[in-house]
N, C-alpha and C positions, 0 to 999 in steps of 0.2 A: 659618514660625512664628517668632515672638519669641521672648524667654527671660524676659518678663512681659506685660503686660497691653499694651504701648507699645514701640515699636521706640525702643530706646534706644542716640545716640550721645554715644562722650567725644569733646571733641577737647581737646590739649595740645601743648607744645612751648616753644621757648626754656629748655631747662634746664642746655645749656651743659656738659653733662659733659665734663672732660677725662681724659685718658686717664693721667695721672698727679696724683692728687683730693689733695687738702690735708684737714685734718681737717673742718673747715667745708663741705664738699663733699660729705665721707661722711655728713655728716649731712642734705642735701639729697639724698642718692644716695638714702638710705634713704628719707625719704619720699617720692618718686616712685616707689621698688619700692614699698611700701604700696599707691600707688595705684595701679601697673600691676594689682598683685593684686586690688583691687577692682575691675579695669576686666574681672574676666574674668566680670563678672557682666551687660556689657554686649552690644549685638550688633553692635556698629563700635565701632572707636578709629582717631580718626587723629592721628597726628604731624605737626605742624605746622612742623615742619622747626627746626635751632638744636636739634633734643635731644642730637646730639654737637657737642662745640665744634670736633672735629680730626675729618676721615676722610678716608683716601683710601685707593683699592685697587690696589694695584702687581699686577702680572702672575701672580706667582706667591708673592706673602705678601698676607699682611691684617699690618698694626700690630697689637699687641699689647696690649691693654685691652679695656673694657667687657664682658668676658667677663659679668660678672652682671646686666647690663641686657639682653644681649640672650637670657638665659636666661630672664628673668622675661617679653619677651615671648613666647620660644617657648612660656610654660606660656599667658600672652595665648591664643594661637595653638590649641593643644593644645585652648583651652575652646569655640571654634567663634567666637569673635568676628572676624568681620573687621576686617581691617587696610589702614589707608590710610597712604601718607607725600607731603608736600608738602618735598622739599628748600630749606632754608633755604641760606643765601649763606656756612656752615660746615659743611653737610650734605649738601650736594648730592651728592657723588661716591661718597656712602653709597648712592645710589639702586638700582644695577643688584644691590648684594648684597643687601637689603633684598627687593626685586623676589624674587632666587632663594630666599632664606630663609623670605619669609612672603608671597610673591606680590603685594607690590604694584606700582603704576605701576613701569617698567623706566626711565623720565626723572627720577618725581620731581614731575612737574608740578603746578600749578593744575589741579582740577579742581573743576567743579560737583555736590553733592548735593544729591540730591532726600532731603527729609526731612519725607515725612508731607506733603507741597504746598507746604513752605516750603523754596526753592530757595537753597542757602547755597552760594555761590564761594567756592571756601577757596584762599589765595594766603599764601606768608611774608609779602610783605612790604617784602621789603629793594627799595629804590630807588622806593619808590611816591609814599610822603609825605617825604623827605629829600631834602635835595642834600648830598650826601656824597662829594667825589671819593674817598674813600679806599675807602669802601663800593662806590662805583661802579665802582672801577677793580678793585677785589676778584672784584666781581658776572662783572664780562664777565670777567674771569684764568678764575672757575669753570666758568663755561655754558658756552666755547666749546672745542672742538675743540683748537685752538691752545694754550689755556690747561693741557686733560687732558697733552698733550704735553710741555709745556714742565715740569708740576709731574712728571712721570715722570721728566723729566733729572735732578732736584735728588735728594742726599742724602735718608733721611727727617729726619733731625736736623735741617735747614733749612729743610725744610716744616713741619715741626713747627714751630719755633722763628718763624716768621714767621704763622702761624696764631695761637701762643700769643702774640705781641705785638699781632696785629689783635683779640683778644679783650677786651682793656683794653676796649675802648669799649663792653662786652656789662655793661653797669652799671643801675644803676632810673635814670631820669630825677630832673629837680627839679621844680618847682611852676609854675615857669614854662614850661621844655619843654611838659610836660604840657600846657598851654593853647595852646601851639605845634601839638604833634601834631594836636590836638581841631578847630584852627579849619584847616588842614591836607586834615584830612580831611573837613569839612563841603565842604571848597570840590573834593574830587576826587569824593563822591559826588554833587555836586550836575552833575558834568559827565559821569560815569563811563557806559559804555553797557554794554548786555550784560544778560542774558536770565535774573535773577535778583533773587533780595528782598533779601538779604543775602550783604555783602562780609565774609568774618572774615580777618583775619591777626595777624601777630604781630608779629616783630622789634623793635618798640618798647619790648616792655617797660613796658607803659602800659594796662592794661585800661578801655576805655571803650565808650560806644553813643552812636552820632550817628545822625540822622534828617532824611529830606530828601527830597520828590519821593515819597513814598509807598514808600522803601525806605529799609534800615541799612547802618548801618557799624559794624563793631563790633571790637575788638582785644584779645586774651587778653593779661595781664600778665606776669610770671615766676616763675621760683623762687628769686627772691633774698630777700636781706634779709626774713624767715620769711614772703614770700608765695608761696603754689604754687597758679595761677590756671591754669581749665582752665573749660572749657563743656561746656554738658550740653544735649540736643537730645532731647525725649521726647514722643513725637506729636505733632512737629512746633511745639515751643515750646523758645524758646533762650532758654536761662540762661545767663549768667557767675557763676563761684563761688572756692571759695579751698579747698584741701583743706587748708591749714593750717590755716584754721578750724575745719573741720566732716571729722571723718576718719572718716565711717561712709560707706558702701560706696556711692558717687554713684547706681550701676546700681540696686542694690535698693532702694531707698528714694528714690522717687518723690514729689514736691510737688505 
């Protein structure tokens, strides 16, 4: 059974918290609690990975922050909404506590929903449309085995501090970009293979919908500079929206 008339999912991500927030931050923190709160009115949320900017789990500490984000999804949690997470290329290693906390994927991966017969691949993102050595060389540090090891040797203070300098480039695009990304993505869905209608990710920073071959492409924006972009999935029709915009409750209030 629903929790309305419509199986309703959120999806969000890229919000880039860090773990020691500037004022300008607490003010973005807050409105994504708002909207976790609202999301407890949904029946899935998933995280689109990029929602912490720093994680990683040493042996026997967790770092020290986001204690209020991940309270506001336990209450999530609490309200019967399932929870999904797609580790982003600053998120990843958040995955296996994630996994124990609120049962999702133990990887973190791409996976595909079924939503209502429209079949949505949810993937971050990072290295898909970019050539980005810096990204790139970040991406495999993360994913691999080698990489968990080696960031286990370093200090936290080092890890940290090379994290908070790869974030610089976690910025809104320009005008140009933007038409970068778009034509970008026309040319990977027009080659892309795989057993779905629609491709959503993130990491851009660029909300847009491309079309091509009788399926989408589609990319949630940020929560920067007062946008806080997030899709909504309700009997199987996707929307992209802005909860800066429009801050009544996504789940109950259905279009």
């Amino acid at each position: 059974m629903f929790k309305h008339d419509e199986r309703t999912i959120l999806i969000a991500g890229d919000t880039h918290f860090k773990l020691r927030p500037d004022p300008a931050e607490v003010r973005r923190r807050d409105l994504f609690l708002a909207f976790l709160e609202s999301s407890r009115d949904a029946d899935e949320l998933v995280l689109l990975g990029d929602v912490f900017d720093f994680w990683f789990d040493y042996p026997h500490f967790r770092l020290r922050g986001y204690e209020e984000l991940l309270a506001a999804l336990d209450a999530v949690r609490d309200a019967g909404v399932r929870l999904h997470f797609v580790g982003g290329n600053h998120d990843i290693w958040a995955a296996r506590y994630l996994h124990e906390r609120y049962g999702t994927s133990p990887r973190g991966e791409p996976f595909t929903l079924d939503a209502d017969g429209l079949r949505i691949r949810l993937v971050h993102g990072d290295g898909l449309l970019a050539r980005d050595w810096i990204y790139s060389s970040f991406r495999r540090l993360v994913r691999q085995r080698a990489g968990v090891l080696f960031a286990k040797s370093l200090h936290p203070e080092v890890l940290y501090a090379f994290s908070h300098w790869l974030s610089h480039a976690s910025r809104q695009v320009s005008r140009d970009e933007r038409h970068l990304i778009e034509k970008r993505a026309r040319r990977h869905l027009a080659r892309a293979r795989g057993d779905w209608d629609l491709l959503l990710i993130g990491h851009v920073h660029h909300a847009f919908r491309v079309a091509e071959g009788g399926r989408e492409m589609a990319a949630l924006g940020s929560w920067f500079a007062g946008e806080a972009s997030y899709a909504i999935v309700q009997g199987g029709r996707f929307e992209l929206r802005d909860y800066a915009v429009d801050t009544r409750s996504p789940a109950a209030d259905p279009r």
